[in-house]
C-alpha positions in Angstrom: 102.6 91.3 120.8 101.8 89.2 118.0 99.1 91.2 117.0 101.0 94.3 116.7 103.5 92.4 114.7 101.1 91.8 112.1 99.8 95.4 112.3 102.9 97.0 111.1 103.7 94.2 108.2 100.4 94.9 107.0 100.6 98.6 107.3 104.0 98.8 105.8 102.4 96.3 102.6 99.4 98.7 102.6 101.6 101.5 102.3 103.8 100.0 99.4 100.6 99.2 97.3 99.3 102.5 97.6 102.8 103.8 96.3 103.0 101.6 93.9 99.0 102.7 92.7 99.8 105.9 92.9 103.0 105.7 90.7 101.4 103.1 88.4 98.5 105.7 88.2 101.3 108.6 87.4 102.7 106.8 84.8 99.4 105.9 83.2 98.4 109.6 83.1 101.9 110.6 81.6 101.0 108.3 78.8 97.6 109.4 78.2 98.6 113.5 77.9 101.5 111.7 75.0 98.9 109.9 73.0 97.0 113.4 73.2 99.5 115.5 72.2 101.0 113.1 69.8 98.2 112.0 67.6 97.7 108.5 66.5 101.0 106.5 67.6 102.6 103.9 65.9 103.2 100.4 66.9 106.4 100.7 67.3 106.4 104.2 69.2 104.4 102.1 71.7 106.5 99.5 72.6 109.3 101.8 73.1 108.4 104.4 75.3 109.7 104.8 78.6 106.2 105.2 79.9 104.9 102.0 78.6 107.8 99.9 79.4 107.6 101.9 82.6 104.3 100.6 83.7 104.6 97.2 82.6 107.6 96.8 85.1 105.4 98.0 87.7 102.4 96.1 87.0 103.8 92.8 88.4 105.0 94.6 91.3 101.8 96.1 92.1 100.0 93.1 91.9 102.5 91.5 94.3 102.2 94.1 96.7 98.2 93.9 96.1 98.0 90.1 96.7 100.3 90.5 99.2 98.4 93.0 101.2 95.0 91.1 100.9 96.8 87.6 102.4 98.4 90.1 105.1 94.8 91.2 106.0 93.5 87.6 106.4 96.4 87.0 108.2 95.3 89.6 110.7 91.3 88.9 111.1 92.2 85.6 111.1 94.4 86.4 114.4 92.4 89.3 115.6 89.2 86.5 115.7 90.9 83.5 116.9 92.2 86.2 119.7 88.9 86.9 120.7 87.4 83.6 120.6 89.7 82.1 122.7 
C-alpha cells in the first residue's frame, strides 16, 4: 500500500517536471526565433521581454520540481529495497 503511495507522488512529480521542461524548453525556443528575427538586441530589450522574464519564473520551479522528483525516487528505491530485504 505504501509502495503504491509513493508510486503516484513520484509519478505525479515526474509528470510536473516534464511539463515544466517542456514549457521551459518552449519558451527558450520562442526566444531564440526573436533574437533571429530581430538582429542584435539591446540590453534593455532583454530584460524586458516576456519570454525572458518568462523563463526565469520558471527556472526555479523547474528545478524544484527536478530536485524534488530525484528525492521522490530515492524515496522509492530506498522502500522498494528495504521491502525486499526484509
Amino acid at each position: 500500500m505504501t509502495l503504491t503511495f509513493l508510486i503516484v507522488i513520484w509519478a505525479t512529480t515526474l509528470a510536473a517536471f516534464v511539463a515544466m521542461l517542456i514549457y521551459r524548453g518552449h519558451l527558450a525556443e520562442h526566444e531564440t526565433r526573436l533574437y533571429l528575427s530581430e538582429g542584435e538586441p539591446t540590453c534593455f530589450h532583454s530584460d524586458s521581454h516576456p519570454a525572458i522574464r518568462r523563463i526565469k519564473i520558471v527556472h526555479p520551479v523547474c528545478l524544484c520540481t527536478g530536485g524534488l522528483t530525484l528525492l521522490m525516487t530515492l524515496a522509492l528505491a530506498g522502500f522498494w529495497i528495504s521491502q525486499r530485504l526484509s
